[in-house]
VMD Tcl script that draws the C-alpha trace (Angstrom):
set ca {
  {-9.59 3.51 -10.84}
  {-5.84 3.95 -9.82}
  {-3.44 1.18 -9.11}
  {-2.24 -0.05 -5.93}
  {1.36 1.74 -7.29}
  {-0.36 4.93 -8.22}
  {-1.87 4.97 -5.30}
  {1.51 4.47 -3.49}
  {2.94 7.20 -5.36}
  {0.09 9.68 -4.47}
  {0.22 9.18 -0.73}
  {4.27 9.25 -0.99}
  {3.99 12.60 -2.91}
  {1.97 14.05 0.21}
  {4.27 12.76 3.15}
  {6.66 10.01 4.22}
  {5.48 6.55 5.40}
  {6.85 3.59 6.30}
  {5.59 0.30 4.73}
  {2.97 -0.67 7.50}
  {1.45 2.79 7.52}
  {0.89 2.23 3.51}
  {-0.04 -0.86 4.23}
  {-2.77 0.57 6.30}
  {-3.47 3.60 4.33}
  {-4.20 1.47 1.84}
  {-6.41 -1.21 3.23}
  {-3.78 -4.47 2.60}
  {-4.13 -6.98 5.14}
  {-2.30 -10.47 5.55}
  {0.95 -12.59 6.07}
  {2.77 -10.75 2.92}
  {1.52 -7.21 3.27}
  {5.12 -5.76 3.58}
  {7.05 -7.45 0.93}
  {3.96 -6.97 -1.24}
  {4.56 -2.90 -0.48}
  {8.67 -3.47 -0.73}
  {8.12 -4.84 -4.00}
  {5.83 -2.00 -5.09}
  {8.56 0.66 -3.67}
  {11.17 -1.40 -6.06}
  {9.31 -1.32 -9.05}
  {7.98 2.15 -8.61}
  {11.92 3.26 -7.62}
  {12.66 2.38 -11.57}
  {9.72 4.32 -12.31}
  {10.37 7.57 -10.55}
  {13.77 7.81 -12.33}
  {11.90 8.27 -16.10}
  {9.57 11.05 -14.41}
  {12.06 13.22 -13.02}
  {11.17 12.67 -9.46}
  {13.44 10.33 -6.37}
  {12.11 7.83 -3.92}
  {13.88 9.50 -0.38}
  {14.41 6.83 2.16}
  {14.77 7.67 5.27}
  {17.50 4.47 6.58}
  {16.26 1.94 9.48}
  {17.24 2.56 12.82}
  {17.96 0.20 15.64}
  {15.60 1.63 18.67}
  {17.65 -0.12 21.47}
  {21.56 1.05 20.19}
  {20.30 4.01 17.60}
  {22.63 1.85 15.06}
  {20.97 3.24 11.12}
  {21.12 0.88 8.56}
  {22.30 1.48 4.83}
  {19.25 3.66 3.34}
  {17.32 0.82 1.07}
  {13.96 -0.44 0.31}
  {14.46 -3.33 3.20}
  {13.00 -3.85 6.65}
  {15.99 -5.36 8.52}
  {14.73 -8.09 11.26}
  {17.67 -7.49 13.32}
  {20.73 -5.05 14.57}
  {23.97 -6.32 13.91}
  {25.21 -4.37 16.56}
  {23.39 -5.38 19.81}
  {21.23 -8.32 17.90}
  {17.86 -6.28 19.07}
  {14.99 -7.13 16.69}
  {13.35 -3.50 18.06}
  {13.91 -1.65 14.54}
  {12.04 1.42 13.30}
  {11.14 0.62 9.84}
  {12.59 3.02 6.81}
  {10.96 5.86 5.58}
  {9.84 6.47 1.91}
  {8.65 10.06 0.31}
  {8.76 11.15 -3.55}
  {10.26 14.63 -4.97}
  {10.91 16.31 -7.88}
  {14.63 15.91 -8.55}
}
mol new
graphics top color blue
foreach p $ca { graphics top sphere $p radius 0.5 }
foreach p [lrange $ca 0 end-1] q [lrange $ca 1 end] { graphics top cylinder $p $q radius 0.2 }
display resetview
């Protein structure tokens, strides 16, 4: 039986996702689903780095302006450009170095 993190890293080895679609992929439900899966991106970040392998993250992007955000494992909750709260989540995928 594989971790939830293992799990992560499988699906993130295949494709990019963004923390809700792992969140569904993976069957979590409830009020904390997406800092549960920002905490597992953290944690499996370190983990990447002793394998040889790098956690790509494609940035956040405002959908109203098109402002991108700093590329990190965050889900901003609004643009501090034209204070829309209409952001496109970041993208996460694993490759070799």
């Amino acid at each position: 039986m594989m971790t939830r993190r293992q799990r992560i890293i499988k699906l993130l080895e295949e494709r990019d996702y963004s923390p809700s679609e792992l969140a569904l992929a993976l069957g979590i439900r409830g009020r904390d689903t997406k800092r549960t899966i920002l905490e597992d991106l953290k944690a499996i970040q370190k983990t990447l780095k002793r394998e040889g392998k790098i956690l790509l993250i494609k940035p956040a992007e405002c959908r109203k302006c098109g402002f991108v955000f700093q590329p990190e494992i965050k889900i901003p909750s609004r643009c501090p450009h034209c204070k829309s709260e209409w952001i496109e989540e970041p993208r996460f995928k694993i490759e070799p170095k």
